[in-house]
C-alpha atoms as an extended CHARMM CRD file, in Angstrom:
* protein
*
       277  EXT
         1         1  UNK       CA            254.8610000000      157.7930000000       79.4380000000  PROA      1               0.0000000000
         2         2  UNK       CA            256.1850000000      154.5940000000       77.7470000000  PROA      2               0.0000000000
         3         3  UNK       CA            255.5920000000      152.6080000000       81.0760000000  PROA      3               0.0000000000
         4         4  UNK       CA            252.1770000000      153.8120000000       81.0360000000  PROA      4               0.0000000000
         5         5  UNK       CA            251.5360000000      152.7660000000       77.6750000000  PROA      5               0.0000000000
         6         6  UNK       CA            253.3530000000      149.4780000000       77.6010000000  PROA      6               0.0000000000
         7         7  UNK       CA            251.1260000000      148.8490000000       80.7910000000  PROA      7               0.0000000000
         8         8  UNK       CA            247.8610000000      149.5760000000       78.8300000000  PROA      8               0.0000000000
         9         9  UNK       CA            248.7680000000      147.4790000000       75.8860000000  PROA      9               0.0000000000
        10        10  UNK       CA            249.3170000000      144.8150000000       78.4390000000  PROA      10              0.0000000000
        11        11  UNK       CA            245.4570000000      145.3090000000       79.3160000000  PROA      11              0.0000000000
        12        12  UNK       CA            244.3110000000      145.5350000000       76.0430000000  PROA      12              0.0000000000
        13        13  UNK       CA            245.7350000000      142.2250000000       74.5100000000  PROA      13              0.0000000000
        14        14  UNK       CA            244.7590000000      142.9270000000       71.3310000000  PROA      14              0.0000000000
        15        15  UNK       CA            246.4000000000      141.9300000000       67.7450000000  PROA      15              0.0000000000
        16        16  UNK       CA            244.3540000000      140.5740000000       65.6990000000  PROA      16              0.0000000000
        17        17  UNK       CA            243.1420000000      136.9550000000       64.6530000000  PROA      17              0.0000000000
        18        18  UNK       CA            244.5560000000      134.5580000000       62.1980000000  PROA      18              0.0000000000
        19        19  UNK       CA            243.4580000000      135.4210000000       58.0070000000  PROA      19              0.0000000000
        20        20  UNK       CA            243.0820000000      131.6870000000       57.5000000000  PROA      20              0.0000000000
        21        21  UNK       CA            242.3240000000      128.7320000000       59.7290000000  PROA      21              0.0000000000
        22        22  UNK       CA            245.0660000000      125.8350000000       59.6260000000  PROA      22              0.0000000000
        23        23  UNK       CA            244.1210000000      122.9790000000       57.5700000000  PROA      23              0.0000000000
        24        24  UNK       CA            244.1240000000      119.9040000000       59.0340000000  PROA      24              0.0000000000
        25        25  UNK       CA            243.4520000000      121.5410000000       62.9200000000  PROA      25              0.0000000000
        26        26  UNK       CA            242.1550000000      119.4550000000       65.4020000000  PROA      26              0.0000000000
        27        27  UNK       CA            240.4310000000      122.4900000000       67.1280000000  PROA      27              0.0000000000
        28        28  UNK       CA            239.3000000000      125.7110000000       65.2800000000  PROA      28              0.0000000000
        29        29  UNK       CA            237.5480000000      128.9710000000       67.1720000000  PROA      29              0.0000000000
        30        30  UNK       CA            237.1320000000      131.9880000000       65.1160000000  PROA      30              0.0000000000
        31        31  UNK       CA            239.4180000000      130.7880000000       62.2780000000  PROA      31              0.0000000000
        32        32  UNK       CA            242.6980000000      130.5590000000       64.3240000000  PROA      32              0.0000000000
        33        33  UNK       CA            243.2640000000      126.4220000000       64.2370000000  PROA      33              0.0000000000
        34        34  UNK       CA            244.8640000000      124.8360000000       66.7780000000  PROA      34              0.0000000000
        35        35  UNK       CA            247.0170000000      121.5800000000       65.2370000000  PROA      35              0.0000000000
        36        36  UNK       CA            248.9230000000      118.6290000000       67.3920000000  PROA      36              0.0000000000
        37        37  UNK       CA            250.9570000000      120.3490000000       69.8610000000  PROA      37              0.0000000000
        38        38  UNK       CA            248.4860000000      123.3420000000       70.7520000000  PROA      38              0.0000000000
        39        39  UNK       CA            245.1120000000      121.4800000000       70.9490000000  PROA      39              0.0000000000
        40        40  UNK       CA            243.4800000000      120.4510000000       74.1660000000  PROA      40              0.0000000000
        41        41  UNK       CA            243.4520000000      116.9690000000       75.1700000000  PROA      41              0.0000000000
        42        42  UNK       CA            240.4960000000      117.0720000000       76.1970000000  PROA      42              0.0000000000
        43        43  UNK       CA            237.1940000000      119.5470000000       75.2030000000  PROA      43              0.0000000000
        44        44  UNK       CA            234.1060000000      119.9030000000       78.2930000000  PROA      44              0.0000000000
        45        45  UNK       CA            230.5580000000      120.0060000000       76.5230000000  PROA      45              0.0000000000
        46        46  UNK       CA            227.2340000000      119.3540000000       77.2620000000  PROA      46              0.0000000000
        47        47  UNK       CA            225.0180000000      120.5910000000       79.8380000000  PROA      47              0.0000000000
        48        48  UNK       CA            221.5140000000      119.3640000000       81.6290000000  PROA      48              0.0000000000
        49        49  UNK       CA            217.6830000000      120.1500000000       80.6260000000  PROA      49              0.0000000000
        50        50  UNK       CA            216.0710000000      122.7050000000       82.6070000000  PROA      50              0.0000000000
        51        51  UNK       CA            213.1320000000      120.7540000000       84.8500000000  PROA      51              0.0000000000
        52        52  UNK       CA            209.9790000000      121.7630000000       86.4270000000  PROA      52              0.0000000000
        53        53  UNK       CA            209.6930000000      119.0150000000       89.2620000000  PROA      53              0.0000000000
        54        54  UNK       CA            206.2700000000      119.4150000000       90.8840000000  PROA      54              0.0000000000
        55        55  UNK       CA            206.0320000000      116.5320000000       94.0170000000  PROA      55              0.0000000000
        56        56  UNK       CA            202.5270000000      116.0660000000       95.4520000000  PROA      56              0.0000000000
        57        57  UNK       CA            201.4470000000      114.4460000000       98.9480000000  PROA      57              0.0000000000
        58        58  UNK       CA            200.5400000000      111.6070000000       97.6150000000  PROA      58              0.0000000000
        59        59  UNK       CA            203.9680000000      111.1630000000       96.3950000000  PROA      59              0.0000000000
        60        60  UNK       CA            203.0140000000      112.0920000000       92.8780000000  PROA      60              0.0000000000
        61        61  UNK       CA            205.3660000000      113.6370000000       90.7190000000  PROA      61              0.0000000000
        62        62  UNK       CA            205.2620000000      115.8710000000       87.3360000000  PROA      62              0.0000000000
        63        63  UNK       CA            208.3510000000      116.8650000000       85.6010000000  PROA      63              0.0000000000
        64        64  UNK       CA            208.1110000000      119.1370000000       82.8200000000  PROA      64              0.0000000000
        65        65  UNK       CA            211.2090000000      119.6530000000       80.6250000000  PROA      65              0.0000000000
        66        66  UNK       CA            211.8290000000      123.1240000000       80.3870000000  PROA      66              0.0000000000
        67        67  UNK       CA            214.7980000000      123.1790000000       77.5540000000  PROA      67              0.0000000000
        68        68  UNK       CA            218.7270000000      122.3040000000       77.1000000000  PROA      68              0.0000000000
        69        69  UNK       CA            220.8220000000      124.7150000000       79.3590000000  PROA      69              0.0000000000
        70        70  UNK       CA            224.5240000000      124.0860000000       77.5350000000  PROA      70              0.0000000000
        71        71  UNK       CA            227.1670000000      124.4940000000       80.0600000000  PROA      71              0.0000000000
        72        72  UNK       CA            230.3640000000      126.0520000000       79.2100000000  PROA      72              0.0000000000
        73        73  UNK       CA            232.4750000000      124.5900000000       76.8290000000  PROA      73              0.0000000000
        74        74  UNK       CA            235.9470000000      124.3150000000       78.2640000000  PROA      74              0.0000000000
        75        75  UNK       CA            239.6270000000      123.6810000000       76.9050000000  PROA      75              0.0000000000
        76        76  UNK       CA            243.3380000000      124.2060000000       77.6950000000  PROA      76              0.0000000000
        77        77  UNK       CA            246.5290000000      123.5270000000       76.4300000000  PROA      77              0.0000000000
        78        78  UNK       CA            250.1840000000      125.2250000000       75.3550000000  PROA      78              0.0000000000
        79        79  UNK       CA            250.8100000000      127.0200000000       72.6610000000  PROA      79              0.0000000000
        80        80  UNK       CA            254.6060000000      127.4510000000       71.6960000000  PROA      80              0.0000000000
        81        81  UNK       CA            256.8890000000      128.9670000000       68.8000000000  PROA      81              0.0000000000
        82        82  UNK       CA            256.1550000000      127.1570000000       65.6610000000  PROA      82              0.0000000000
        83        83  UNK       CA            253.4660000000      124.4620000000       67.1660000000  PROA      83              0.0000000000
        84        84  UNK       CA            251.3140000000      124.6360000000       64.6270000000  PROA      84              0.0000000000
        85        85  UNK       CA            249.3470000000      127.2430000000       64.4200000000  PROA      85              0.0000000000
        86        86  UNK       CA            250.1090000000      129.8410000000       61.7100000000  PROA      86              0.0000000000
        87        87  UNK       CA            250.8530000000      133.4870000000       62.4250000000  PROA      87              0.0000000000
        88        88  UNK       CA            253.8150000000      134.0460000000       64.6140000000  PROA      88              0.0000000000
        89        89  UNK       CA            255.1280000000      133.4480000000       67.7270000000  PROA      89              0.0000000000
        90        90  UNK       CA            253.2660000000      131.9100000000       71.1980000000  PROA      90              0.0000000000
        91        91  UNK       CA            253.1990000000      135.5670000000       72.2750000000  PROA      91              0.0000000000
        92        92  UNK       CA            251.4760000000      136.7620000000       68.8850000000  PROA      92              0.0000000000
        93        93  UNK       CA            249.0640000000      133.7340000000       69.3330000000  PROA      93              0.0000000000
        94        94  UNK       CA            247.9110000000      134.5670000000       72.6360000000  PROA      94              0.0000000000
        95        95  UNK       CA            247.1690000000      138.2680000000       71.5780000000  PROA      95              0.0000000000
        96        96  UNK       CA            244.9830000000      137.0150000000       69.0160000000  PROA      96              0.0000000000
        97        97  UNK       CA            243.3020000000      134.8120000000       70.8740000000  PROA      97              0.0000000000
        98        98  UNK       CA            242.0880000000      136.7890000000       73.8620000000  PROA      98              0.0000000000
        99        99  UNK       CA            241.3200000000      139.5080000000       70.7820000000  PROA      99              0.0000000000
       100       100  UNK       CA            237.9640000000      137.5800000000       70.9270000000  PROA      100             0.0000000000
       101       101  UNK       CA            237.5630000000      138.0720000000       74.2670000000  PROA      101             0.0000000000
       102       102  UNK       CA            237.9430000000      141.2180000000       74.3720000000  PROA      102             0.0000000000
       103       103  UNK       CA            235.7760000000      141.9460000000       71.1530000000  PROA      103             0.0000000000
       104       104  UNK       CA            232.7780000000      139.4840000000       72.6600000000  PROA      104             0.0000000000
       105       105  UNK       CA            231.2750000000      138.4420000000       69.3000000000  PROA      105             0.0000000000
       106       106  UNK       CA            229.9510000000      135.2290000000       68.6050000000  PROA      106             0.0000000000
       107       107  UNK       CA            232.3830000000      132.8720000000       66.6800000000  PROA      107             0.0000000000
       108       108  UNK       CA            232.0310000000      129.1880000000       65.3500000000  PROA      108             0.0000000000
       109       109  UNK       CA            233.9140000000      126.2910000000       67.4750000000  PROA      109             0.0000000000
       110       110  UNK       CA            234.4290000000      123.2420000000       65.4490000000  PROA      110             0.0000000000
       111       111  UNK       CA            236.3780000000      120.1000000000       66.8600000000  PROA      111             0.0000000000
       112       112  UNK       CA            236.0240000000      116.4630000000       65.7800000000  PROA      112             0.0000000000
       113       113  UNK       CA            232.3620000000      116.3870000000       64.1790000000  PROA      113             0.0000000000
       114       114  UNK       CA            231.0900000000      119.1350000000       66.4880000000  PROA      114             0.0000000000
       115       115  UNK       CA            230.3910000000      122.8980000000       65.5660000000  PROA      115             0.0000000000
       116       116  UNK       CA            228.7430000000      125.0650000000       68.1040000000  PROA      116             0.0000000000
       117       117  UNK       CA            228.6440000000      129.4180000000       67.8880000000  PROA      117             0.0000000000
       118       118  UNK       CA            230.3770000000      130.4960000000       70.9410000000  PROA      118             0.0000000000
       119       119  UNK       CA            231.5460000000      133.6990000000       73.0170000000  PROA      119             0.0000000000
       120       120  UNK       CA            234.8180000000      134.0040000000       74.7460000000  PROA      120             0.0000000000
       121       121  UNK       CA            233.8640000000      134.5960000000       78.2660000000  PROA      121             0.0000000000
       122       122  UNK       CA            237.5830000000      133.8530000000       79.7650000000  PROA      122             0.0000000000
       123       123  UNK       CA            240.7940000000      133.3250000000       77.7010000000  PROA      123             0.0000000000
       124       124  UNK       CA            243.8140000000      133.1850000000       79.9240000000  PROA      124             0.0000000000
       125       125  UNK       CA            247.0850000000      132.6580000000       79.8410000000  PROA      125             0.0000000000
       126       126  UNK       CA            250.7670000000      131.7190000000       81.7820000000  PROA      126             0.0000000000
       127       127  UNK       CA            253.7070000000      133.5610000000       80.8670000000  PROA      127             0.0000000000
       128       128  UNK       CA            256.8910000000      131.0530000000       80.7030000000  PROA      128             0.0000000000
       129       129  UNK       CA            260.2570000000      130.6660000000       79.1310000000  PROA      129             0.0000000000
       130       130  UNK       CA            260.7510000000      134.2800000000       77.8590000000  PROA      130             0.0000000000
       131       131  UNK       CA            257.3040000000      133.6050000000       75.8970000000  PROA      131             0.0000000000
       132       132  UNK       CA            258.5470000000      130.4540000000       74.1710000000  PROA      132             0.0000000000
       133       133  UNK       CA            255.3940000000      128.2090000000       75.5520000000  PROA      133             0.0000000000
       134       134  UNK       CA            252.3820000000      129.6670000000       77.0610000000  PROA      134             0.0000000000
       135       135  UNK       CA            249.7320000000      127.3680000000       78.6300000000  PROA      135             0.0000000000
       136       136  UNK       CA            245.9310000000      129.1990000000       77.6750000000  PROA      136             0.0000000000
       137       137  UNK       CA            242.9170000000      127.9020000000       79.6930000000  PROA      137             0.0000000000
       138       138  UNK       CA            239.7190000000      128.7190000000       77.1700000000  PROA      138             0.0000000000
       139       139  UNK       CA            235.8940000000      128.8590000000       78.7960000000  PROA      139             0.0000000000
       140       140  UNK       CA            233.0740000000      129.8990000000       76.0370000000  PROA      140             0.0000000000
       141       141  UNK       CA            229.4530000000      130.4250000000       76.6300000000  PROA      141             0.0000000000
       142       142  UNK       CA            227.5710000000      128.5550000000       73.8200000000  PROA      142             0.0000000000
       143       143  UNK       CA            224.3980000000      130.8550000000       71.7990000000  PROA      143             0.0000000000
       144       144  UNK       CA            221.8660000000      128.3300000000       71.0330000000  PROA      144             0.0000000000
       145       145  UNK       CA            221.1490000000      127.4390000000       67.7780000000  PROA      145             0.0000000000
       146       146  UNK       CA            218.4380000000      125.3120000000       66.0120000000  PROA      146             0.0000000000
       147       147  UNK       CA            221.0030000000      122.5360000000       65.7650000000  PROA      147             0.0000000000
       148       148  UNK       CA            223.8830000000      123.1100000000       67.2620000000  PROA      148             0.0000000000
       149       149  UNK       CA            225.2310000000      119.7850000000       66.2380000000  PROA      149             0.0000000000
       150       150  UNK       CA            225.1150000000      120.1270000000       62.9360000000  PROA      150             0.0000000000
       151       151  UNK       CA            227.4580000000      122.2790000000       60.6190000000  PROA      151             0.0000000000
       152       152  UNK       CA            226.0510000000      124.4670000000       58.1140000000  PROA      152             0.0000000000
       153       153  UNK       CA            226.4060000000      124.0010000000       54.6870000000  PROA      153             0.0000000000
       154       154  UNK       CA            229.7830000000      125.3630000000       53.0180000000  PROA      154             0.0000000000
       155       155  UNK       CA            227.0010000000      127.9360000000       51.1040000000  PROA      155             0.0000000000
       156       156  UNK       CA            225.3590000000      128.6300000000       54.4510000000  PROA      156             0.0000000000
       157       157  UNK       CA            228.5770000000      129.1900000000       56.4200000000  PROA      157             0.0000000000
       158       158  UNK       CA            230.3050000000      131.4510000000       53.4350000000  PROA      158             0.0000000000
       159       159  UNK       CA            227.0350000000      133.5060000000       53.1630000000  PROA      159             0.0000000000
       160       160  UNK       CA            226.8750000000      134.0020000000       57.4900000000  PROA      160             0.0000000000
       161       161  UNK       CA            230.9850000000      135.0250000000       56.8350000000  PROA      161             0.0000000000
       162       162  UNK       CA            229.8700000000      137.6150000000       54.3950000000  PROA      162             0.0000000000
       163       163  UNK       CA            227.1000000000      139.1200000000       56.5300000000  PROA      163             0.0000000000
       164       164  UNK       CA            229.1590000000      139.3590000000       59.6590000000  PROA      164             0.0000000000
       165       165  UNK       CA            232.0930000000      140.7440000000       58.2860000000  PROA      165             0.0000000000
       166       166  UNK       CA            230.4220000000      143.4280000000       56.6720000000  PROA      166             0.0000000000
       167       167  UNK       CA            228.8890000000      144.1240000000       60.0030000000  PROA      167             0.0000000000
       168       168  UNK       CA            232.3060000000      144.7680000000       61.6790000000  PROA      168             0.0000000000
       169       169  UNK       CA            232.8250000000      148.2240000000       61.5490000000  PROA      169             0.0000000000
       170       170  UNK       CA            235.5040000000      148.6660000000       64.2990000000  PROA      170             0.0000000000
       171       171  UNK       CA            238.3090000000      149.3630000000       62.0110000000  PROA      171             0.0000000000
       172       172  UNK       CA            239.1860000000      152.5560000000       60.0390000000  PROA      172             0.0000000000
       173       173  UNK       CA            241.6650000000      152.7750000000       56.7800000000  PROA      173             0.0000000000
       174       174  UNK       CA            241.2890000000      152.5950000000       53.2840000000  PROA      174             0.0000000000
       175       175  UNK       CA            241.8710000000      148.9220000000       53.5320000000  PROA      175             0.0000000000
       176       176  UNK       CA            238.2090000000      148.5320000000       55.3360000000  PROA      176             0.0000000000
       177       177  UNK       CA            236.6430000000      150.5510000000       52.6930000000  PROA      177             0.0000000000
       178       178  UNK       CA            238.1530000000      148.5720000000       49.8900000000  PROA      178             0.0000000000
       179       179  UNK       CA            236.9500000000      144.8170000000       51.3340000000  PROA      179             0.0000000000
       180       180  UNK       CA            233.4870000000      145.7850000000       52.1790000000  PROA      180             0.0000000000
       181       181  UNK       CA            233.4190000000      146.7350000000       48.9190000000  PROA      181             0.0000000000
       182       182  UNK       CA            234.3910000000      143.5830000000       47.3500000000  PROA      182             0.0000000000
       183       183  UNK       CA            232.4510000000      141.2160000000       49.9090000000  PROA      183             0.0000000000
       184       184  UNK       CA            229.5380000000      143.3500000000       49.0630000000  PROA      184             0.0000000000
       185       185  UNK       CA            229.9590000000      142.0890000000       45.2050000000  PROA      185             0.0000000000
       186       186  UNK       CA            230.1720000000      138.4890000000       46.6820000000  PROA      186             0.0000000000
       187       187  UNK       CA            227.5010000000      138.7260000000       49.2840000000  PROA      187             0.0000000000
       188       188  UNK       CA            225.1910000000      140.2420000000       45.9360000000  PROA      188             0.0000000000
       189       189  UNK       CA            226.0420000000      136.8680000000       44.0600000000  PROA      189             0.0000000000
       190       190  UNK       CA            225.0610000000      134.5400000000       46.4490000000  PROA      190             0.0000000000
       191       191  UNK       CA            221.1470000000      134.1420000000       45.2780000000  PROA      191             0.0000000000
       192       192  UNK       CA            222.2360000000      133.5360000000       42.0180000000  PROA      192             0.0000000000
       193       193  UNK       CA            224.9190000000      130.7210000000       43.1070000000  PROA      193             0.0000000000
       194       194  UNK       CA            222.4050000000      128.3440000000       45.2820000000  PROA      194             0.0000000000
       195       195  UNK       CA            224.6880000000      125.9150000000       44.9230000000  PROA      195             0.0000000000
       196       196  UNK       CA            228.7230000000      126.2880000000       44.6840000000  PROA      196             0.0000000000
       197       197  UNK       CA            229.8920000000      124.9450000000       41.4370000000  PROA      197             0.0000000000
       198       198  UNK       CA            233.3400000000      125.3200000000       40.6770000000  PROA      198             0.0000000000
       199       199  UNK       CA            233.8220000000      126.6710000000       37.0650000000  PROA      199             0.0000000000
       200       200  UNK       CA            231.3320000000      128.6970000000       36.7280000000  PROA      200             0.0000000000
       201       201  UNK       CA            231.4040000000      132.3780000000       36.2060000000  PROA      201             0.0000000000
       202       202  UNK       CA            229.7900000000      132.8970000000       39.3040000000  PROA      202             0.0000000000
       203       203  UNK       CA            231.4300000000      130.6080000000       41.3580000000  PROA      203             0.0000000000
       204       204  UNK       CA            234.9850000000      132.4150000000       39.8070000000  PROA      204             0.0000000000
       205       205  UNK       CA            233.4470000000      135.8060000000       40.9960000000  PROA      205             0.0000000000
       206       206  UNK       CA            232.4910000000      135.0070000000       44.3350000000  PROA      206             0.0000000000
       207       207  UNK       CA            235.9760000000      133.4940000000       44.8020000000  PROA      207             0.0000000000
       208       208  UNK       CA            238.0380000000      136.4750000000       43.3780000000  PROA      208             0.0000000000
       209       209  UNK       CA            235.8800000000      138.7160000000       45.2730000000  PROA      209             0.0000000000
       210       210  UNK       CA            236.3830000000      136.6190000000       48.9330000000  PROA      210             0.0000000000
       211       211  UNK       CA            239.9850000000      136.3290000000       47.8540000000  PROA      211             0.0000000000
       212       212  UNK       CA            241.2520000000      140.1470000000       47.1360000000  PROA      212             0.0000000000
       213       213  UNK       CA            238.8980000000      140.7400000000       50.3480000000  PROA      213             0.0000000000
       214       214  UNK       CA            240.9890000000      138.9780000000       52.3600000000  PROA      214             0.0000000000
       215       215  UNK       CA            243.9530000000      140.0980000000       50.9070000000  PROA      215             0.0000000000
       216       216  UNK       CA            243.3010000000      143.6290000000       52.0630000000  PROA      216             0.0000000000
       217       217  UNK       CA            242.0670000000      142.7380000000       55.1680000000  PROA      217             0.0000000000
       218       218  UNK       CA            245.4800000000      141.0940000000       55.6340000000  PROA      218             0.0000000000
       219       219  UNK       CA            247.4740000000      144.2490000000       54.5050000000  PROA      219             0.0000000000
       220       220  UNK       CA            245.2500000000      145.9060000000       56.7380000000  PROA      220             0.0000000000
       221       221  UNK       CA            246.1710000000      143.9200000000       59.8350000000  PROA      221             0.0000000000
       222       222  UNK       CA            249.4740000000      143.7420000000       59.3110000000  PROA      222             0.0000000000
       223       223  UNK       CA            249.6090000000      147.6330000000       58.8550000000  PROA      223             0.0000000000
       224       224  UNK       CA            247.9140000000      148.2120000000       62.0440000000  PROA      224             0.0000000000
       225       225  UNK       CA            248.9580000000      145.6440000000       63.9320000000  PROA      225             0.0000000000
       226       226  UNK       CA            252.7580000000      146.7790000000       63.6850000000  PROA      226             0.0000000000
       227       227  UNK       CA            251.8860000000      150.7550000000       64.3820000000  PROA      227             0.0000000000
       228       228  UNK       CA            249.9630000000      149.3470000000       67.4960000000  PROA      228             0.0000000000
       229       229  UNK       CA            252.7270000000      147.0380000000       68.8780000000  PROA      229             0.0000000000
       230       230  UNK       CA            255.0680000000      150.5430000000       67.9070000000  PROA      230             0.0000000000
       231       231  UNK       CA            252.9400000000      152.7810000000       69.6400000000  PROA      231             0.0000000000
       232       232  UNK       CA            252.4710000000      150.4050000000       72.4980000000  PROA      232             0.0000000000
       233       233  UNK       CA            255.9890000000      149.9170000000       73.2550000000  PROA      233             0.0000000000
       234       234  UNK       CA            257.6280000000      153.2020000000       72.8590000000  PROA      234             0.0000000000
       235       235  UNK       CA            255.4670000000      155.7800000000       73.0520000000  PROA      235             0.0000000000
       236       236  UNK       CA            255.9570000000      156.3110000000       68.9980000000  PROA      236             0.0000000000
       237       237  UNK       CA            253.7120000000      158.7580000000       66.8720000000  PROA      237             0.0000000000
       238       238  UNK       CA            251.6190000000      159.4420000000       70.6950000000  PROA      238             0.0000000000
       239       239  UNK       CA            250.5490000000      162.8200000000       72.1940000000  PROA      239             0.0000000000
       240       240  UNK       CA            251.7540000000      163.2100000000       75.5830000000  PROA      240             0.0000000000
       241       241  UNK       CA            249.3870000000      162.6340000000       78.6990000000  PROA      241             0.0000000000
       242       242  UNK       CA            245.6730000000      161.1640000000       78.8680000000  PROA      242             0.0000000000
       243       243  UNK       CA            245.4220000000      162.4540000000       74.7580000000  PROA      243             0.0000000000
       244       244  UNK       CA            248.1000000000      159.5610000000       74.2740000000  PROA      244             0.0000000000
       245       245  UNK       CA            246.3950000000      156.4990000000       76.4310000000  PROA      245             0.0000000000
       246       246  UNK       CA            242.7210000000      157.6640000000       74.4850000000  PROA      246             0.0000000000
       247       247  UNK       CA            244.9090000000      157.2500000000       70.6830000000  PROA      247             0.0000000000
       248       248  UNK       CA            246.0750000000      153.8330000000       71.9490000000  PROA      248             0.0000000000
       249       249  UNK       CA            242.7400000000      152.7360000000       73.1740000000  PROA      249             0.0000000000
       250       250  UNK       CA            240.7950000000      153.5780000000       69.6970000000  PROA      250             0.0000000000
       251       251  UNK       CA            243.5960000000      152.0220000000       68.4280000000  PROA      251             0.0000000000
       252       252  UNK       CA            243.5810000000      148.6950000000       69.9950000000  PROA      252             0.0000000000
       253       253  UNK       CA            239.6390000000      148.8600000000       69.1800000000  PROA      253             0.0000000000
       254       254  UNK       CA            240.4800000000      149.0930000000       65.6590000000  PROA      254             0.0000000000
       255       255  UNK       CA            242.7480000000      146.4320000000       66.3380000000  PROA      255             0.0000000000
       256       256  UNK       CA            239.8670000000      144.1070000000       67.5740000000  PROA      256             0.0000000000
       257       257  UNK       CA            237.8690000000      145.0010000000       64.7490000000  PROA      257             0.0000000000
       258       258  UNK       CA            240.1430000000      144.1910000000       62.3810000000  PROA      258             0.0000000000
       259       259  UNK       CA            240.8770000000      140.5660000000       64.5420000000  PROA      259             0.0000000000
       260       260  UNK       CA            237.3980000000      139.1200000000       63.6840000000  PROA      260             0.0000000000
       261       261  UNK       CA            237.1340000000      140.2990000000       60.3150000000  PROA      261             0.0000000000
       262       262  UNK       CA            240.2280000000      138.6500000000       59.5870000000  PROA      262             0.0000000000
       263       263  UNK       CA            238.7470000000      135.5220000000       60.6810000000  PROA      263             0.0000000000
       264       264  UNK       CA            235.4960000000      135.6700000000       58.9870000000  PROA      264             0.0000000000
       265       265  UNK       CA            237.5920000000      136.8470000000       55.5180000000  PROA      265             0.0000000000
       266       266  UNK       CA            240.0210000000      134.4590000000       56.2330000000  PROA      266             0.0000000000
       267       267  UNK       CA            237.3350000000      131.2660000000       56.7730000000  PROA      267             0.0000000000
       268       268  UNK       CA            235.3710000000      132.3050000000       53.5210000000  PROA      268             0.0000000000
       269       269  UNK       CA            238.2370000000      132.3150000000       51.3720000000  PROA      269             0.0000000000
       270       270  UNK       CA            239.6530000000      128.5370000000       52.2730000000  PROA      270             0.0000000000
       271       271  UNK       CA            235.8260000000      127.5900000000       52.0320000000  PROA      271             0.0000000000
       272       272  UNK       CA            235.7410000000      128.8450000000       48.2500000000  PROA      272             0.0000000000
       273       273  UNK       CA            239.5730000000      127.5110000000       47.8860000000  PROA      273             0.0000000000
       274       274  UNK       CA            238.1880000000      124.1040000000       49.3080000000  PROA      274             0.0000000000
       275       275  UNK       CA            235.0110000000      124.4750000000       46.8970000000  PROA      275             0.0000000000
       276       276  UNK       CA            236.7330000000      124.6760000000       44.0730000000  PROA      276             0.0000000000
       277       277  UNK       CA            239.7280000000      121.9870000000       44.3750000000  PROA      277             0.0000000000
């Protein structure tokens, strides 16, 4: 039974994303940073304008533009113990990034002065060194956006944060329960903000709100992030048979669920942090 289960945990992949994205990162996707000895050398972008070529007899020729097609945006590199990226080992870190594949949501990609909203469509990864370094190879399909080059506004990207986190509902606990609750009382302050000022009353709500949200959406992870790496390597607390497999699967879903909110929690509260310094 515990070969069976360590073999589907190996499938699912799941552990959760970062709570916070590293300061200072030179590439970010779904608030788990990358800093100098993880991050690609190089990132592929761009992608060619859809064309309706119509050629005549005469040798004519009409070209209508049809609309950008963005290609896949593409990046590798290592990750290792301690290379800067918080949140455990390189083992941890590739859980939590193929999390996102495996939940298939749109997430923001920011490197340099670029920010695009993305899927994971392939995250893989190479085994080596008893887990100590782990080269990832990254491909994400872009969702078009009005301006894809252009970052929203910190009030624009904490309001999106708020909106898709309380539309993740993959997770069950009383920790769930208790952050929707509080990023429902920031999500009902934003029309009266309009603008983030630090010192106000409103500002201090929104920002004590975002930040005990997090906070239990950290407890939360942590909680079921160690009773699914338990489960997933002994057999612990599981019925016997196909009963056991299904328990682990809703877990690992749970799991997933609780990866992105942690990185749409974990985004809004070092954009209020960064408002108010």
């Amino acid at each position: 039974m515990a070969g069976m289960i360590g073999g589907l945990a190996i499938g699912l992949g799941v552990t959760g994303l970062l709570q916070t994205a590293v300061g200072g990162a030179d590439l970010t996707i779904g608030g788990v940073g990358l800093g100098q000895f993880e991050s690609p050398e190089s990132v592929g972008f761009g992608g060619e304008q859809k064309l309706a070529v119509h050629e005549f007899a005469n040798g004519a020729r009409v070209v209508d533009a049809m609309g950008a097609s963005d290609r896949p945006i593409e990046f590798s590199g290592t990750l290792e113990n301690g290379g800067g990226l918080v949140g455990g080992g390189a083992s941890a870190k590739a859980r939590r990034l193929d999390a996102m594949r495996i939940a298939g949501k749109r997430v923001p990609l920011v490197w340099g002065d670029y920010y695009r909203e993305v899927v994971v469509q392939r995250a893989e990864f190479d085994y080596t060194l008893g887990g100590a370094l782990i080269p990832y190879r990254i491909s994400c399909v872009v969702v078009p956006t009005t301006a894809p080059e252009t970052r929203p506004s910190l009030l624009q990207q904490l309001g999106r944060d708020l909106t898709d986190a309380l539309g993740i509902t993959d997770t069950i606990g009383p920790a769930l329960a208790t952050a929707q609750g509080l990023l429902t009382t920031a999500q009902d302050l934003m029309p009266v903000v309009g603008v983030i000022t630090a010192g106000s009353p409103t500002f201090g709500a929104i920002s004590s709100a975002v930040g005990l949200a997090n906070g239990a959406v950290g407890a939360g992870l942590s909680l079921t992030d160690a009773t699914f790496s338990a489960a997933a390597s002994t057999g612990e607390g599981l019925p016997a048979g196909a009963s056991g497999l299904s328990t682990l699967a809703n877990m690992g879903k749970s799991l997933a669920g609780f990866a992105g909110l942690s990185g749409l929690t974990g985004r809004a509260a070092a954009n209020v942090a960064n408002a108010g310094a």
